[in-house]
C-alpha positions as CSV (number, residue, x, y, z in Angstrom):
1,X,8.6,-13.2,-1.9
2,X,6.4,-11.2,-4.4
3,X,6.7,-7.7,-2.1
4,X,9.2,-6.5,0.0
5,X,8.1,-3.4,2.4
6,X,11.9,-2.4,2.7
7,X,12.4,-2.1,-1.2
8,X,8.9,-1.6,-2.3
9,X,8.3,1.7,-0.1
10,X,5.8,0.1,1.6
11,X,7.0,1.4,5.2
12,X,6.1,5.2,5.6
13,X,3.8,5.0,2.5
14,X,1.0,3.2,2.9
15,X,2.6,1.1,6.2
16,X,3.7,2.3,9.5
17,X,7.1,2.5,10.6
18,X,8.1,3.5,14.1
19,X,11.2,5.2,13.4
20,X,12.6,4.1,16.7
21,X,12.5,0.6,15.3
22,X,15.6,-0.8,13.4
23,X,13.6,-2.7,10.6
24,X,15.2,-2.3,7.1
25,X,18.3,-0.4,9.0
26,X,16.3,2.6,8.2
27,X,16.1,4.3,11.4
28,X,14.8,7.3,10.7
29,X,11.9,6.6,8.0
30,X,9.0,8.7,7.6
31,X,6.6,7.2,9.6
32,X,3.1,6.6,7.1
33,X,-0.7,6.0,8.0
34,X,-1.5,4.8,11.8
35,X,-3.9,2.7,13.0
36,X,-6.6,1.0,13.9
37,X,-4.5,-1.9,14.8
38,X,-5.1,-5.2,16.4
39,X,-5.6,-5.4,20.2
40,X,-4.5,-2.9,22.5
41,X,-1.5,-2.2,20.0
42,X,-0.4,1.7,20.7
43,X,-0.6,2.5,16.9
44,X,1.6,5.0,17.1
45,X,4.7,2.8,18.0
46,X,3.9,-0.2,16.6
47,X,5.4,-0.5,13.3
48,X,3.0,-2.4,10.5
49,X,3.8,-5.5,8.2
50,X,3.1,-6.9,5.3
51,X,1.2,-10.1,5.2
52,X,-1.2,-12.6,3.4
53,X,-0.7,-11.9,-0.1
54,X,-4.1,-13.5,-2.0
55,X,-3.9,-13.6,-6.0
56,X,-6.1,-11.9,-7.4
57,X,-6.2,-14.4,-11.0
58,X,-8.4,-13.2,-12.7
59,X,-6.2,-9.8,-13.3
60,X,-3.1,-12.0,-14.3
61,X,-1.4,-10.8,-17.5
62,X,1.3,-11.9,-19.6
63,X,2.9,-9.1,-22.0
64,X,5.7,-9.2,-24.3
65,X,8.3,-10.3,-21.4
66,X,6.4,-9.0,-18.7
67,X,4.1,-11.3,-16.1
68,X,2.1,-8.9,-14.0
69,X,0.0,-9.7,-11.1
70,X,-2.3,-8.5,-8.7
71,X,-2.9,-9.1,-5.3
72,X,-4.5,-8.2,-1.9
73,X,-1.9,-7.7,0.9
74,X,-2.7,-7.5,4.1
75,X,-1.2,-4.9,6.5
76,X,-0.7,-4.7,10.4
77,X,-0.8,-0.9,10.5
78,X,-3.1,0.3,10.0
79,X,-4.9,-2.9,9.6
80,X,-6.3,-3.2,6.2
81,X,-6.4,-4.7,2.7
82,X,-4.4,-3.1,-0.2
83,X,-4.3,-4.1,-3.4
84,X,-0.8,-4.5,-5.2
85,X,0.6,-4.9,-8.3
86,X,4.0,-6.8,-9.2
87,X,5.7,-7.2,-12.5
88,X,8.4,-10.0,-13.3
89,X,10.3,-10.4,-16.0
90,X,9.9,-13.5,-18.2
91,X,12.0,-16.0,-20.3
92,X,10.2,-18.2,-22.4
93,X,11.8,-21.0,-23.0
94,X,11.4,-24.1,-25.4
95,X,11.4,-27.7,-24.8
């Protein structure tokens, strides 16, 4: 998993969370952007997701002990494409 919306902030930042909903056992998260969603989805109690997550390679850099990489993640609601950043740390090893 390269992005987690519990531990990234993604729900109630730039994904919404109904806060009736017990995802993350955060029952009473701010609620973020609504809508448009898929289908006849009520976007204001339908909480979003994370999804999809497409490299972007081209924008993958290694520094020092730090991999960092970009991609475009998709999300339920409000439906759209957002691009993302994640860093990892790195131990080179020898063989």
């Amino acid at each position: 998993m390269i992005f987690n919306p519990c531990t990234g902030n993604g729900f109630g930042n730039f994904i919404f969370f109904d806060a009736t909903n017990s995802k993350c056992g955060r029952l009473n998260a701010t609620s973020g952007p609504t809508g448009p969603t898929i289908g006849a989805q009520d976007p204001l109690t339908t909480s979003g997701e994370a999804a999809g997550p497409e490299l972007i390679e081209r924008f993958t850099e290694i520094e020092g002990d730090t991999l960092k990489i970009y991609y475009a993640l998709s999300t339920f609601n409000p439906y759209t494409l957002v691009k993302m950043e994640s860093d990892f740390k790195i131990t080179r090893t020898d063989r």
